[in-house]
Each structure stands twice: as C-alpha cells, then as structure tokens.
N, C-alpha and C positions, 0 to 999 in steps of 0.2 A: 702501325698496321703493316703486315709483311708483304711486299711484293710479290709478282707475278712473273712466271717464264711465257714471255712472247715469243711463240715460232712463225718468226717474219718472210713470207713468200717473196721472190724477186721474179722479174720475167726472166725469159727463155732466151738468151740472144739479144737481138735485137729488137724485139717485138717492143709496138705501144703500151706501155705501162696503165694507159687508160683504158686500155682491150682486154685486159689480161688480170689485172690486182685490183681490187675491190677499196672505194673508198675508205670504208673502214680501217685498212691498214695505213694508208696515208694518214688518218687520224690519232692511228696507235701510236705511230714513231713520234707523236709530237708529242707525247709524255713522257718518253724513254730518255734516259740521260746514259744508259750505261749497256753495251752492246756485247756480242759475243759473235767473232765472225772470223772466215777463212783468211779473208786476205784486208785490211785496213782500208790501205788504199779503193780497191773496188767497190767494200762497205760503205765509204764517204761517199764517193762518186754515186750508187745507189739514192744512200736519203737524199743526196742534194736533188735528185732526180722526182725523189717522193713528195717533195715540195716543204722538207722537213726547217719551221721556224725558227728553234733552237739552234746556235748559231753551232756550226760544227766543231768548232774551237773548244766546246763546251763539255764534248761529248766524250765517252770509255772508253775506250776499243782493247777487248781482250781478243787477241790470235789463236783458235784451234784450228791447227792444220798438224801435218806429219812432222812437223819440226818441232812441237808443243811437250813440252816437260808436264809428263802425265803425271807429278809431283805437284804442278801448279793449277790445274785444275779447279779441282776443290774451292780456291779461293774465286774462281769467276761468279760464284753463285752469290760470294757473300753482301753486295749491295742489295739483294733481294731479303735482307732485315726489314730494309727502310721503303724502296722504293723497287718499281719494276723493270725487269731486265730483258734485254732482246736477243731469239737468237736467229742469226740471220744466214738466208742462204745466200751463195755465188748464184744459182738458179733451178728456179724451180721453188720446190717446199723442204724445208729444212727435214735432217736425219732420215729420209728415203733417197736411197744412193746419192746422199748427201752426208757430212761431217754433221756431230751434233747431238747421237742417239746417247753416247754418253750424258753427254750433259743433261737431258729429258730424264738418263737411269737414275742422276744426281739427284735432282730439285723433287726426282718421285721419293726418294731416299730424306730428304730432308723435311717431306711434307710441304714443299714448296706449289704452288696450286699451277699449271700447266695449260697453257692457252695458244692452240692452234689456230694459225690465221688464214684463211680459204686463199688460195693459190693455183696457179700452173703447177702440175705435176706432169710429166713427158711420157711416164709409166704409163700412168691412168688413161691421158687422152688418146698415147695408142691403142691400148688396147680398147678404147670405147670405138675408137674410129675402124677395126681391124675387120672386124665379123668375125673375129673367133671367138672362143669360148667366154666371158665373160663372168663366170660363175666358178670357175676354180681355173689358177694362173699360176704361176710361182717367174720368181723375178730371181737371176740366177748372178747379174753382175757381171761382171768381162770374161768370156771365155777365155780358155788358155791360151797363151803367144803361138807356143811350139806347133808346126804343122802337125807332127802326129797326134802331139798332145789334143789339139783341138778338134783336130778329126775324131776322134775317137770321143768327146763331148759332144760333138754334132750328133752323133749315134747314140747316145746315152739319149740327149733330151730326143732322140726322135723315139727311142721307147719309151720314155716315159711320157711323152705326149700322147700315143697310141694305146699304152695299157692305162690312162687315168682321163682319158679325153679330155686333158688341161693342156691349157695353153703353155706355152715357154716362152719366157721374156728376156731379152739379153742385151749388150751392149758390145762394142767394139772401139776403142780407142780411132778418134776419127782418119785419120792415115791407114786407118787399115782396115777401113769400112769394106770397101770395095774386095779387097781379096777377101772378106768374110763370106759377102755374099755369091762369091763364085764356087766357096767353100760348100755352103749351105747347097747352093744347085746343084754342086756334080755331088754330094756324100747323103744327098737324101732322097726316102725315095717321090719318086713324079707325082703321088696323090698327098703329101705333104704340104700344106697351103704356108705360104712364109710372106710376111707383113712387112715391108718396110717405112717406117713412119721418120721422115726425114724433116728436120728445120722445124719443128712444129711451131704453132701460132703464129711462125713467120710469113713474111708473105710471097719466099717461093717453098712456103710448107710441101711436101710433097708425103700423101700417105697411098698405098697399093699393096693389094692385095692378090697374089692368085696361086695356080698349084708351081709346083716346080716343076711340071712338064711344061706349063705356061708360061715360065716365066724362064725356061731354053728357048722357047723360040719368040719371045718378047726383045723389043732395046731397054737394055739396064740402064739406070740415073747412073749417075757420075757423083758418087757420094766422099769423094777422097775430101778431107777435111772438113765435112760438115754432119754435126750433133744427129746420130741416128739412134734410135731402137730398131731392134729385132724381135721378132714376134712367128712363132712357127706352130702349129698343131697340125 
C-alpha cells in the first residue's frame, strides 16, 4: 500500500506544544519511520519533545535546506512505496515561508496522496489578530536589505495596499526588525494602519495595531532579535 506525505507542524519558539499542536500529530509521528527536515538535529530534539515511542535511533532524516543537492531530492520521496513519510517544519507549518513546497510539487507529481497536519502558522494568526483586511492579503517575504532599495518597496506595497484595499504581509530578518519599523513610520503615509505581531503564541506575544501617525507619537516595542511579522494597509 503506498504511503502518505505528512506535513508536520512545530511550535513557534518557545511556545507549549500542548497550546499550540494538536494531538493528532503527536499520534501521526508514531507511525512515521522516515522524515524530511531542515535541520536533523532540531528535527530529533522536536519528536523527542512530541512524545515520539519509536526509539530515535530508528529513525530517516533526509536534510532539505540550501546546502541540499537539488539532484538528490527525488530520492526523499521514494520510502513512500512502502510506508509514510514526514515532512517537517523548524516552525510553524511546513512550505509557507517554510522549506518543503518542492517536495509537496514532488509527491503531487508522483501521485503520492498529501496530508496536512493543523498547526501554528505566524501568517495566518497575524493577520486574524490585525483588524486588517482579512479577505484579500498577499505575503511578500523579506523586503529588500538595501535602504533605498527597501524604501522604495515600502512605497510600492503602500500602493498596492491603497489601490486593492489588501492587506501586505511581510517579514524582516529579526536584527533588523526594529530599523524596519522606523522605516515603515517615517516612508508611509499617517493614515496607513501597520500591525506588528511579535513572539506570537508566546507568552510575551505581543500584537498592535494603529495608524502611523499613531504609532509617531506611541513607545515602540524593542523588537531587535525577536520573530516578527509585518502587516500594513
């Protein structure tokens, strides 16, 4: 009988794995013998966390990251003959601004049958928590490094947030969270509403919402080094 692609959600951080991952998956990985993940190491340290009885010794661990010979691929899939295969995030839910979407393009390609497992997504719970748009979004991934470069994307998504009253989603490498959002205040305009949803499910989560003329004369969080989204309309 041909196995199954499990897309195995991780928490966020730090967060209670009992707050946040749904028993179901804790019951999924005690079937699974053969794995597909970023980093080996972190993947163990996960199951052992999931409560996984299969003793770890026991267990696959194929490496997709940016060091991965896009030659060897192909073969991650092929235990999914016999039995079912996991693909696992660092955090959150796997292949949304996660590694992994190849491998989903693979097993649809082979007829391999495709099973998503309910998870923390950081995307999703900002924007449910934001009060912006919720109906049409677009998730854009790290803006540009370069100041001018990214200036001039801060003004891009503010027109297109203005001419399609959708929301814009974004991210910043966490060291430079903080010069993003000064970025965002002084290059947009005042009635501009901008989301910052920080640490989420943790529990100094912190999520806020207000215009940018609101948030000049607000105290900014101290986001240097910790997992943010951005969210502007």
């Amino acid at each position: 009988m041909k196995g199954k692609l499990y897309l195995i959600p991780a928490t966020i951080g730090e967060s209670d794995k009992d707050l946040v991952i749904p028993i179901q998956v804790q019951q999924v990985v005690n079937n699974i013998r053969y794995y597909i993940v970023e980093n080996e190491r972190t993947a163990r340290r996960q199951l052992i966390q999931y409560g996984i009885q299969i003793p770890i010794d026991d267990l696959h661990f194929f490496e997709l990251n940016k060091h991965t010979d896009r030659n060897q691929i192909s073969k991650y899939l092929k235990p999914c003959e016999q039995e079912d295969v996991g693909l696992l995030s660092e955090a959150g839910v796997p292949a949304v601004a996660d590694p992994g979407s190849e491998i989903v393009e693979l097993a649809h390609k082979q007829n391999i049958k495709v099973v998503p497992l309910v998870g923390p997504s950081s995307i999703l719970l900002a924007l449910m928590a934001s009060g912006l748009n919720g109906q049409s979004f677009t998730f854009h991934g790290y803006l540009p490094v370069k100041p001018t470069f990214r200036i001039k994307k801060i003004k891009e998504l503010e027109q297109q947030a203005n001419r399609n009253n959708q929301t814009q989603i974004f991210i910043e490498a966490p060291y430079r969270n903080n010069q993003l959002l000064e970025d965002l205040i002084k290059h947009c305009s005042n009635s501009i509403k901008i989301c910052i949803a920080c640490h989420i499910t943790q529990e100094d989560e912190l999520i806020k919402t207000l215009t940018v003329e609101e948030w000049k004369k607000a105290q900014k969080p101290d986001l240097h080094k910790k997992p943010t989204i951005f969210l502007t309309l």
